[in-house]
C-alpha positions in Angstrom: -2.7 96.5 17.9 -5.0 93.6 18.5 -8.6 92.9 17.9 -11.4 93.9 20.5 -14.4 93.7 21.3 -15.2 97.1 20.6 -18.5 97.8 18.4 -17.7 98.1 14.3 -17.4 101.7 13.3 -19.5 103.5 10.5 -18.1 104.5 7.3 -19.0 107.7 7.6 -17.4 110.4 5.7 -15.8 112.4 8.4 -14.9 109.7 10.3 -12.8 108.0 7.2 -11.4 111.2 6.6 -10.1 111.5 9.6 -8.8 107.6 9.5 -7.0 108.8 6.5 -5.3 111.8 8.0 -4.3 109.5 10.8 -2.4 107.2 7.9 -1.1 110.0 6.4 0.2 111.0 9.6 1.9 107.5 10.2 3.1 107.4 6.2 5.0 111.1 6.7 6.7 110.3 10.0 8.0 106.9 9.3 8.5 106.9 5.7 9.5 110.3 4.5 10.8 109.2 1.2 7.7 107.1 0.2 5.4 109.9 1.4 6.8 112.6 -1.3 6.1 109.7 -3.3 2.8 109.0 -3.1 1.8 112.9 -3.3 2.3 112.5 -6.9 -0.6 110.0 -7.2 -4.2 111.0 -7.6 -6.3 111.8 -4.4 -7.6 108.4 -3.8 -5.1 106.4 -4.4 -2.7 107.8 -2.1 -5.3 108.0 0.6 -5.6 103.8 0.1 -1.5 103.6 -0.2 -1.7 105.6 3.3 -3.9 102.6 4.6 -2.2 100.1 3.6 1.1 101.7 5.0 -0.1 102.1 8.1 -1.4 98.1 8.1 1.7 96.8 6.9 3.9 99.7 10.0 1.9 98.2 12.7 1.4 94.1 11.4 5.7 94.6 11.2 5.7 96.4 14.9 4.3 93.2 16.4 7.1 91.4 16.3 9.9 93.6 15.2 8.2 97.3 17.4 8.8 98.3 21.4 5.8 95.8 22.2 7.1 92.4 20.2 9.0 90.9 23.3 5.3 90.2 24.2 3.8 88.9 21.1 3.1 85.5 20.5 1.0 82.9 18.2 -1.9 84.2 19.8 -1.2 87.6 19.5 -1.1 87.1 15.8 -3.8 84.9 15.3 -5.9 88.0 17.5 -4.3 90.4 14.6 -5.5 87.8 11.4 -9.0 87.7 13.3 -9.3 91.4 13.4 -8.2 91.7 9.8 -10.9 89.4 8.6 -13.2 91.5 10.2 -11.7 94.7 8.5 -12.7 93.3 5.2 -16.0 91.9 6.4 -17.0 96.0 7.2 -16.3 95.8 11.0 -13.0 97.8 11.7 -12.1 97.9 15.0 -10.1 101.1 14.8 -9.3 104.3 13.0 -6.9 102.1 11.1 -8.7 99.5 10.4 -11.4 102.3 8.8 -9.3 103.9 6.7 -8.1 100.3 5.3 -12.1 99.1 5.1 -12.5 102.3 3.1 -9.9 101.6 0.6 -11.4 97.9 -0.3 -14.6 100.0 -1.0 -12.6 101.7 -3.9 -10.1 99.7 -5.0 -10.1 95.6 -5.5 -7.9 94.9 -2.2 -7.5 91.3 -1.6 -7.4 89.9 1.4 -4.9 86.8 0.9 -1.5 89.2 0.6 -2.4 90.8 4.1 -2.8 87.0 5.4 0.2 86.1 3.8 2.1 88.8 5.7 0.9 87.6 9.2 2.0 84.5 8.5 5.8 86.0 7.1 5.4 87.6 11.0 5.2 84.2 12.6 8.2 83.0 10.7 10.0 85.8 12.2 8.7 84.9 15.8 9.4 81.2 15.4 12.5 81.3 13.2 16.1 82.7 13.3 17.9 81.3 10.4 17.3 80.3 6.8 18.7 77.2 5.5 18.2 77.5 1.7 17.4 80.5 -0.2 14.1 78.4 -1.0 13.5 79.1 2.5 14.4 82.7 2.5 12.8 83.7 -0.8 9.2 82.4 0.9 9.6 84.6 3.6 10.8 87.8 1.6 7.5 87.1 -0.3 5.6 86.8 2.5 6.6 90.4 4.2 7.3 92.5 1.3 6.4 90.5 -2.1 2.8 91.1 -0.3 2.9 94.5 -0.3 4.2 94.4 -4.2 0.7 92.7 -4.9 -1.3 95.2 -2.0 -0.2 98.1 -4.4 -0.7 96.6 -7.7 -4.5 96.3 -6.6 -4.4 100.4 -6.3 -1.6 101.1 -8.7 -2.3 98.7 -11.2 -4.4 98.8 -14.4 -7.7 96.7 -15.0 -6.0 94.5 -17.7 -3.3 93.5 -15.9 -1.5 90.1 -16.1 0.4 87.4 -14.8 3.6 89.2 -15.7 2.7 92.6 -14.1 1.7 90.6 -10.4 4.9 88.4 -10.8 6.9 91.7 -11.3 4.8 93.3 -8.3 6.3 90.3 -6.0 9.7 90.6 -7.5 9.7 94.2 -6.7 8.8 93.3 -3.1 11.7 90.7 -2.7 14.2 92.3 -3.9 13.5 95.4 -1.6 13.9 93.0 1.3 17.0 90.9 0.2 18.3 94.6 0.3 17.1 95.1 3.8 18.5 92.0 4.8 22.2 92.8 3.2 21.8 96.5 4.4 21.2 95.2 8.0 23.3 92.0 8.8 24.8 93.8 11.4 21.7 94.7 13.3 19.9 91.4 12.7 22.6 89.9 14.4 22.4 92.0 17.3 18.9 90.4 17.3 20.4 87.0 16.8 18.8 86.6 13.6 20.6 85.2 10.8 18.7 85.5 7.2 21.4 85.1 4.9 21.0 81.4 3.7 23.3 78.9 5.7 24.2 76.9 2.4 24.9 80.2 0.6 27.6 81.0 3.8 28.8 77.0 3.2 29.8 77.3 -0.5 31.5 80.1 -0.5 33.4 78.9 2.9 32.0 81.5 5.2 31.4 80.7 8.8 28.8 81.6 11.0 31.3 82.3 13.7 33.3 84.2 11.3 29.5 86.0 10.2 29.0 86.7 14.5 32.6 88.1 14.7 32.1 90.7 11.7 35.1 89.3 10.0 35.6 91.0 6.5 37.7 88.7 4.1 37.9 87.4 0.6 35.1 84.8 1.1 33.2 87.5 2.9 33.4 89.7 0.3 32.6 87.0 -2.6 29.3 85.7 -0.9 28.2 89.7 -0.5 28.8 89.9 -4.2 26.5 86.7 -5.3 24.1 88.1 -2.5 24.2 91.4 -4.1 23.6 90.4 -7.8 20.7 87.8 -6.7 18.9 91.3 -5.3 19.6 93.2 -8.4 18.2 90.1 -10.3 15.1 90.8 -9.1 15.1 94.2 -9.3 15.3 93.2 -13.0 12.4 91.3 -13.3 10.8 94.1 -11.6 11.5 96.5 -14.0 9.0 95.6 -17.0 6.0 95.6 -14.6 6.2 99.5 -13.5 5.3 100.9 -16.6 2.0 98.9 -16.8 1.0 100.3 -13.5 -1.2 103.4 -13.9 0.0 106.5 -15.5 0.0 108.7 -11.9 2.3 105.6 -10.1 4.9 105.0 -12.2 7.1 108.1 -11.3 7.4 107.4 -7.5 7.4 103.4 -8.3 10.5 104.2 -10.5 12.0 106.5 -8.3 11.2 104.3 -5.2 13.2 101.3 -7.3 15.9 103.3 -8.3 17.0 104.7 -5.0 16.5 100.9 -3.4 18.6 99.7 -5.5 21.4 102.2 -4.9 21.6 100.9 -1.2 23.4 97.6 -3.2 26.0 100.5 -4.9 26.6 101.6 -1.5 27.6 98.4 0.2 29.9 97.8 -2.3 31.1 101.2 -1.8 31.7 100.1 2.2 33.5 97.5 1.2 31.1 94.7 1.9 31.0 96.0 5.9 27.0 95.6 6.7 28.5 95.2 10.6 29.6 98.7 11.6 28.2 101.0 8.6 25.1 101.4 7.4 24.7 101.8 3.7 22.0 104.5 2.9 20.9 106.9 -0.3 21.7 110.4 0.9 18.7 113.3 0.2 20.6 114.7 -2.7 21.4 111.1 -4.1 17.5 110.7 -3.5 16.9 113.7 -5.5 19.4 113.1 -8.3 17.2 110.1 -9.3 14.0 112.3 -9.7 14.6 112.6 -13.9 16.0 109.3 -14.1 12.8 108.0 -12.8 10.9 110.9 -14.6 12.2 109.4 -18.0 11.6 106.0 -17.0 8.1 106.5 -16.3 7.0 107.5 -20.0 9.7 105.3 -21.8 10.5 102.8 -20.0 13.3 101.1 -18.2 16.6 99.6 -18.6 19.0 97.6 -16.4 
């Protein structure tokens, strides 16, 4: 996981075919959904979507995986360092390969995957969020990224403005879900990422948010947490179809089925501290011509 001293290795054919096989691997086991996904995309862009996968799975595992009761500043300064290197042609790894490979054939920039590091050392230094200002810069920072990491592989040449802005918004809105979908579990960690002065005006405590209690004000501050993530999922919208012709199927299908999660809290009554609000495999499938349509004639809210 962290840089060594270990000599660069070659881009040579079999060996980045192997590095891709390896992300592939990584992509199937931990994301099973997204993986069906990307199989609908040409050959070399899901090989680069593998890579980046893979990246973002093990930059996350520092601090979050088995080994991030050990990670520190250092550690991910180490991890920044070896990424620089990546992009300068010296990967360190098989990883690092397959990623090097994909900024041969498609316009990766290197900022997002900086930006991401640093959404890690927020998580490492910092436990709570006073303002959604706050909270919105990290969301960017570990998923709006990845919004802009795919745009540079799913995107078209003559992009704009709008289409990044909806890559970001796409990014952020998956991870206000995560943070809704897991309250319960962040706790556990004693992390708190819903915004402290969103819990002040509607009169929700953070004792009363450490207790699980499920009540009117509760229920109201889920509901204004809820809409702000569909909000973005809004914004998102307009940007998918822009995005090449192969990516727009899984992107919408990928969106649709996010944004069920927010149907199924509310379905749980608002309780993100005992049950976990999911999409089932059939629900997953039953967006398939939804998302189909979508793709050639766009979207609506």
């Amino acid at each position: 996981m962290t840089a060594t001293a270990s000599p660069p290795l070659e881009l040579q054919p079999a060996a980045v075919a192997q590095a891709y096989a390896e992300c592939e691997r990584v992509t199937a086991t931990y994301a099973k959904t997204f993986y069906l996904g990307t199989l609908l995309m040409a050959p070399a862009k899901r090989r680069a979507v593998w890579a980046v996968y893979a990246w973002c799975r093990r930059t996350d595992e520092l601090v979050d995986g088995p080994q991030g009761s050990t990670t520190s500043l250092s550690t991910l300064q180490a991890w920044e360092q070896q990424l620089e290197r990546t992009f300068a042609g010296q990967p360190q790894d098989i990883y690092d390969l397959a990623l090097y490979a994909a900024t041969r054939e498609f316009p990766l920039d290197i900022q997002p995957f900086r930006d991401m590091i640093a959404g890690q050392r927020m998580d490492l230094c910092q436990r709570r969020y006073a303002t959604f200002a706050e909270l919105e810069t990290y969301c960017y920072r570990v998923a709006g990224t990845v919004g802009l990491m795919s745009l540079a592989i799913m995107g078209t040449p003559h992009r704009d403005e709008s289409v990044r802005q909806a890559a970001i918004a796409l990014g952020i809105a998956n991870q206000l879900t995560n943070i809704l979908r897991d309250v319960g579990e962040d706790l556990q960690r004693g992390r708190i990422y819903l915004p402290l002065e969103d819990l002040t005006a509607f009169s929700y405590t953070v004792k009363e948010l450490k207790n699980g209690v499920i009540n009117g004000a509760w229920r109201r501050l889920m509901q204004f947490q809820i809409e702000r993530a569909r909000a973005y999922f809004r914004q998102a919208e307009p940007g998918v179809n822009q995005l090449c012709a192969d990516a727009r199927w899984p992107v919408w299908t990928a969106l649709l089925n996010y944004r069920r999660i927010l149907d199924q809290i509310e379905r749980n009554d608002y309780d993100v501290f005992n049950r976990r609000a999911y999409v089932s495999l059939p629900g997953k499938l039953l967006a398939l011509p939804g998302a189909l349509w979508r793709s050639f004639w766009g979207g609506w809210s």
